[in-house]
BATORMI-193209 format. One record per residue (C-alpha): x, y, z; residue in three letters. Coordinates in steps of 0.05 Angstrom, whole numbers, plus 32768, in hexadecimal, padded with zeros to 4 digits. Layout:
<nulos>
XYZALA
...
</nulos>
This chain:
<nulos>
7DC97F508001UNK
7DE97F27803DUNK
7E0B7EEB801BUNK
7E177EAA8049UNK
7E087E6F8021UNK
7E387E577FE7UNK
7DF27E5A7FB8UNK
7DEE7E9D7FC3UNK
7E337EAD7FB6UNK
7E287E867F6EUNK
7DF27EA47F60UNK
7E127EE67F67UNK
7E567EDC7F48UNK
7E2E7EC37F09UNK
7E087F0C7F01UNK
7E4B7F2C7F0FUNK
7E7F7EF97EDEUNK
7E4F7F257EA8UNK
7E677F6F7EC1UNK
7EA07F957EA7UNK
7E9F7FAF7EEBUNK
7EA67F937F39UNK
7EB77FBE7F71UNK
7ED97FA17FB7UNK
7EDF7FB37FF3UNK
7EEF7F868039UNK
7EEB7F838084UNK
7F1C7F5F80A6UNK
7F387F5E80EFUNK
7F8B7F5980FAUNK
7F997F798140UNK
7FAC7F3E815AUNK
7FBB7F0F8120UNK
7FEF7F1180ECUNK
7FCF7EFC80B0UNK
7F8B7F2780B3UNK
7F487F0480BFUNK
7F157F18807BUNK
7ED77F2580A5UNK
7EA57F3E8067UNK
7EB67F48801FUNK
7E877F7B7FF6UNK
7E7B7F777FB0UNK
7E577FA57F86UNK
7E417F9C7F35UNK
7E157FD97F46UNK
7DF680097F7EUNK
7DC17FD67F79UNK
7DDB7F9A7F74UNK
7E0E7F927FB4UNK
7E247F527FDBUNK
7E3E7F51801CUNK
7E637F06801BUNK
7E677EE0805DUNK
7EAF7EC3805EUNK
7EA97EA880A7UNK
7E627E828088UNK
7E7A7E6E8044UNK
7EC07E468044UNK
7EC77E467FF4UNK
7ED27E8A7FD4UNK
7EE57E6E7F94UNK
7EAC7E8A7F6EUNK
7ECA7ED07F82UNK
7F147EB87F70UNK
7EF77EAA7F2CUNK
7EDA7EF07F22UNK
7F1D7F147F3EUNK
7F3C7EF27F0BUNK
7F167EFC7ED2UNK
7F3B7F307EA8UNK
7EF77F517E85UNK
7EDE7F667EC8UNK
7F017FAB7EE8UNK
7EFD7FA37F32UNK
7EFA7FE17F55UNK
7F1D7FE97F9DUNK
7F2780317FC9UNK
7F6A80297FE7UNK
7F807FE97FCEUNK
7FBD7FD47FF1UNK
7FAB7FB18036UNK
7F607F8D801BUNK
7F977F707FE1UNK
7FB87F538019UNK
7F787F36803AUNK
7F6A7F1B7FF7UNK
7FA17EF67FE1UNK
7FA17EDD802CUNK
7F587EBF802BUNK
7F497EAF7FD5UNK
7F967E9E7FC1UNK
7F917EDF7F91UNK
7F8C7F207F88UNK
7F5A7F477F5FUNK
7F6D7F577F14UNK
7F707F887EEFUNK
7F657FB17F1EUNK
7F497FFD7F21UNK
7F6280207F69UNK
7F2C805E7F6DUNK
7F6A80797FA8UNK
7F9A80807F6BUNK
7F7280A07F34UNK
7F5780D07F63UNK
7FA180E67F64UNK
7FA980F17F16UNK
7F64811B7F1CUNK
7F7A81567F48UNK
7F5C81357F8FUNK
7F9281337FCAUNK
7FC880FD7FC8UNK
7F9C80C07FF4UNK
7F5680D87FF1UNK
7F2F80B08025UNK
7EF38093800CUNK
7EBD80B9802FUNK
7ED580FB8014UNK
7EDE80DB7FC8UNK
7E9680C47FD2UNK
7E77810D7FDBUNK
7EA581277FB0UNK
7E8A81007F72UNK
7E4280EF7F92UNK
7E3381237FC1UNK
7E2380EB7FF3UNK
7E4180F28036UNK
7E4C80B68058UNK
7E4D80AA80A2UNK
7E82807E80C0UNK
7E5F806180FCUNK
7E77802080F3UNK
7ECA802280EFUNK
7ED58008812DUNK
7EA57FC48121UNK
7EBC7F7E8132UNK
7EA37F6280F4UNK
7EB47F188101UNK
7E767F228139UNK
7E367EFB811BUNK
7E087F14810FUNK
7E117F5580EBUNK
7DD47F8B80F5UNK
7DB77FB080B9UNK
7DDE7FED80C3UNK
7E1D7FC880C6UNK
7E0C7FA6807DUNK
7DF77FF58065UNK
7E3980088081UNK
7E5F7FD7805CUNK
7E397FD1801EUNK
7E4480238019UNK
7E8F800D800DUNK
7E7D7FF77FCBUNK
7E3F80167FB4UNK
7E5380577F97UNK
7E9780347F7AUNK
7E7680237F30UNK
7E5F80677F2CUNK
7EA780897F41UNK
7ECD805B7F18UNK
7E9F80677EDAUNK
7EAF80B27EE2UNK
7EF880AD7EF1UNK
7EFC80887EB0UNK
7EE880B87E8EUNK
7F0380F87EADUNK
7F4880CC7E9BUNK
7F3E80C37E58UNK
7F2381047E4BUNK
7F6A811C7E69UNK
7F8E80E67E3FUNK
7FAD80CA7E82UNK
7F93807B7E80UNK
7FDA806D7E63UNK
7FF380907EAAUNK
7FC3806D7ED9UNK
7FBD80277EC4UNK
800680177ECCUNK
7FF980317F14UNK
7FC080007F25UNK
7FEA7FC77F06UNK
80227FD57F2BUNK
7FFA7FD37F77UNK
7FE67F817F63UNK
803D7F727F66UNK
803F7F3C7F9EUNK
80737F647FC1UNK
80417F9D7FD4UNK
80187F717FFDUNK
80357F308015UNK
80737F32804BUNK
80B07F0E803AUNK
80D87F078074UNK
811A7F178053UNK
80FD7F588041UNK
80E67F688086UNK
811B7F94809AUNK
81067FC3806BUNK
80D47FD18097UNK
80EB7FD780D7UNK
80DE801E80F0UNK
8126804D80ECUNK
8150801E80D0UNK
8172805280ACUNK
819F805980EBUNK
81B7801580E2UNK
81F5800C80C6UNK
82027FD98089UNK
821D7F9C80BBUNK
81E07FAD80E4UNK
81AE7FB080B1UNK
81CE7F6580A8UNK
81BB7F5780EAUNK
81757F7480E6UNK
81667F5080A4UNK
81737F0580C1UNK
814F7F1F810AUNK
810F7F3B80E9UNK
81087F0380B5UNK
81087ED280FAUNK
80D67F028120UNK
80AB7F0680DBUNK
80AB7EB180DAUNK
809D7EB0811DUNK
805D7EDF8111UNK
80437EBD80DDUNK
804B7E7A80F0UNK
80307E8D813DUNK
7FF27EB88115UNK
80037EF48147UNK
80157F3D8130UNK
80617F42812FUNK
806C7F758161UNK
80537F448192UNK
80907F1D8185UNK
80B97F5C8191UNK
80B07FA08181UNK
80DA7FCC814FUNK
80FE7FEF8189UNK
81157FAC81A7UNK
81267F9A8161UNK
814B7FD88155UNK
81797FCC818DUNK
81827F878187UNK
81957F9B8146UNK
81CA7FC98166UNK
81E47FA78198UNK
81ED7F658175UNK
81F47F3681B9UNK
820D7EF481A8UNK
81ED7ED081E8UNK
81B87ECF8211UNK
81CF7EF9824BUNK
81DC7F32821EUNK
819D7F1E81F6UNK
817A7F278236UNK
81967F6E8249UNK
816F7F8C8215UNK
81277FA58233UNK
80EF7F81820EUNK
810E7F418208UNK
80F37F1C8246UNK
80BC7F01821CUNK
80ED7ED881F1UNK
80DD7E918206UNK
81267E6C8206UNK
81197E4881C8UNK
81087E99819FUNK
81467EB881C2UNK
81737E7A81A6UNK
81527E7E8167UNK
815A7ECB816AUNK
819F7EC88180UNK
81B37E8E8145UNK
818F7ECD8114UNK
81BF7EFE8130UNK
81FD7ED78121UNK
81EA7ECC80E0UNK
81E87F1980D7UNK
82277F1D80EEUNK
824C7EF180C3UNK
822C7F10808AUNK
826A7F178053UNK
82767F5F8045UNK
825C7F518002UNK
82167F3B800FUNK
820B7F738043UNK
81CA7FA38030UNK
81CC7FDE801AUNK
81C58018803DUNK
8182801C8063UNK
81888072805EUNK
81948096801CUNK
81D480CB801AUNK
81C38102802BUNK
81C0813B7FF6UNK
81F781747FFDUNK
81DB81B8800FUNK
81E481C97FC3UNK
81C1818F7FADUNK
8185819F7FE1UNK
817D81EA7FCEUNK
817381D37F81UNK
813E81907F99UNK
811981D27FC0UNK
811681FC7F76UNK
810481B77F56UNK
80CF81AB7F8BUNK
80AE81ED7F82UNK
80AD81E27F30UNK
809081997F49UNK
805E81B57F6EUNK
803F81E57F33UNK
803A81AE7F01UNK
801781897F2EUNK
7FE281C57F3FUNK
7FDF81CD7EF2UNK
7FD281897EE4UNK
7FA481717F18UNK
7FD5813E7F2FUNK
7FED81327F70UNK
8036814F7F81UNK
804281157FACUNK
803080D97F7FUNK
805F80FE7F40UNK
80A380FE7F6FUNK
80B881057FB4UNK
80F981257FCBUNK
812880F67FC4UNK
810580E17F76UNK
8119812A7F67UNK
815A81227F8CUNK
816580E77F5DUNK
815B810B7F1DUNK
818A81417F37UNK
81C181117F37UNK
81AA80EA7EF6UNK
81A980B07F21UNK
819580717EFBUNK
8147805B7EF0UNK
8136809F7F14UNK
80E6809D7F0FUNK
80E280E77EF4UNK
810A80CE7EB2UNK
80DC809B7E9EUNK
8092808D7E8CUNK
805080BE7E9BUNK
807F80E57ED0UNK
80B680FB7EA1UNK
807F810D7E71UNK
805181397EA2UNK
809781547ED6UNK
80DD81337EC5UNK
80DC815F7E85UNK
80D1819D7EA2UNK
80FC818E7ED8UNK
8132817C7EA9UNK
812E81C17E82UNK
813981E17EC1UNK
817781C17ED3UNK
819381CB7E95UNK
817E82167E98UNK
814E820D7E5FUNK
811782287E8CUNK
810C824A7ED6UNK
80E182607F07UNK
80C682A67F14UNK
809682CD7F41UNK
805782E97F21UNK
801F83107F48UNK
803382E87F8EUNK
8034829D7F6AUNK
807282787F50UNK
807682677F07UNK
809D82477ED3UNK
80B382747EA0UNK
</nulos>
């Protein structure tokens, strides 16, 4: 069902404001836009009852607002994090609570980020073709196999998340999951704040602290000047440009203008850039950040993260659960040196790895080699 008129859309939102269920999916365009254009937005009570909404047609999405936030109703995304963004960008709000199909596939022995073809056929059998990734969908208007296409985002969603739910609670992991999916809906996962757009740029870790002060006021002016302009911010200047700048600091505009890449600066950017970098610099000692790079571990330290690994790495083939969404490295690395809130000590991840890994740094339990596999003894 193509939806283009706000009559439509009402008439649809009231069938689905009774579901317990609504599943999402978008198509949007951002190659060259910062804030990403919402193209189509699918929405699915059932396999047979499917809308693909015309945003470009119909101006008010309320009706759609209302049912994202409409706590009886599960809505049910693949891969969450970027059509959250597009979301909150074009209805003021994200959808909640929310079920992320991507996640619990994690808790139920798929691979860490299962894409959502291969989740499909894994719990339908159907295989579905992708013929249509590369579509402009703000181009009007769309052909029948470009609504099939889209619509197949969110047919067989219902059905997955119906079975997910129940392979979860047969496991007695719901407690483990949901605080997952609430977690992905925190602001800071999908809107930019400038200040925080350092954090970002691409090997910052070999920045030193003044530096990093540097990049923080020098990013948060390239990330204003993105947003405000509505053009992707590497079109402003790119992370290597920004990563010297960062560097070399110049406090005027002819060493400003050494550095390849900024030619582009109109004089009004390179003054504004330049005013950024000084405010880096005078950055008290106090209020410099942190350290973009963690220390790095001793070559003690890293021979007992590589034992703690491989015990990581058999409770998560035991358990079904993905190695990489119960610790990384440096999580490990972090209970190793009882560093505080270490994610391993707390919560569902203490309870499935942290206590294991606990007994075996306190000797209470090791590893062996049994008929070619590794095991905990």
């Amino acid at each position: 069902m193509f939806i283009s008129t706000s009559e439509e859309l009402a008439r649809f939102c009231e069938r689905a404001s009774s579901s317990r269920v609504l599943a999402v999916d978008t198509e949007f365009l951002r190659e060259r836009t910062y804030h990403p254009r919402l193209c189509l937005l699918q929405l699915a009570i059932s396999p047979d009852d499917i809308a693909a909404v015309d945003p470009i047609a119909i101006r008010d999405l309320s009706p759609v607002a209302r049912l994202f936030q409409d706590p009886a109703i599960t809505k049910v995304i693949h891969a969450c994090s970027q059509d959250l963004e597009v979301l909150d960008g074009a209805l003021g709000c994200v959808p909640a609570p929310l079920f992320d199909t991507q996640v619990a596939a994690a808790f139920l022995g798929h691979r860490m980020q299962p894409g959502y073809g291969p989740l499909v056929e894994a719990y339908t059998g159907v295989h579905l073709a992708k013929a249509e990734s590369l579509t402009d969908w703000s181009r009007r208007p769309l052909d029948p196999e470009q609504l099939d296409y889209a619509e197949d985002d969110v047919r067989y969603l219902p059905g997955i998340y119906e079975r997910m739910v129940s392979q979860l609670v047969e496991l007695d992991r719901m407690s483990w999951v949901l605080p997952e999916m609430q977690s992905l809906t925190a602001p800071e996962h999908y809107r930019h704040v400038p200040e925080r757009a350092y954090l970002h740029l691409k090997r910052a870790g070999s920045l030193t602290r003044k530096q990093l002060a540097v990049a923080r006021e020098a990013c948060a002016w390239r990330e204003r000047a993105a947003q405000k302009r509505n053009i992707p911010r590497k079109w402003v200047l790119s992370d290597e440009v920004m990563l010297e700048l960062c560097r070399r600091s110049p406090t005027d505009v002819q060493r400003l203008r050494r550095i390849r890449g900024t030619e582009q600066l109109s004089v009004r950017d390179a003054d504004a850039l330049l005013h950024a970098v000084t405010q880096g610099l005078a950055c008290p000692a106090s209020k410099l950040p942190g350290a973009a790079r963690r220390s790095r571990p001793t070559p003690e330290q890293e021979s007992v993260v590589d034992l703690m690994y491989a015990m990581l790495r058999i409770v998560a083939e035991k358990s079904g659960v993905a190695a990489q969404l119960i610790a990384s490295r440096d999580d490990l690395l972090d209970l190793l040196c009882k560093r505080p809130h270490a994610t391993l000590a707390e919560g569902w991840r203490h309870e499935l790895a942290g206590r294991r890994l606990e007994g075996l740094l306190s000797g209470g339990c090791g590893l062996t080699v049994k008929d070619g596999r590794v095991e905990i003894l």
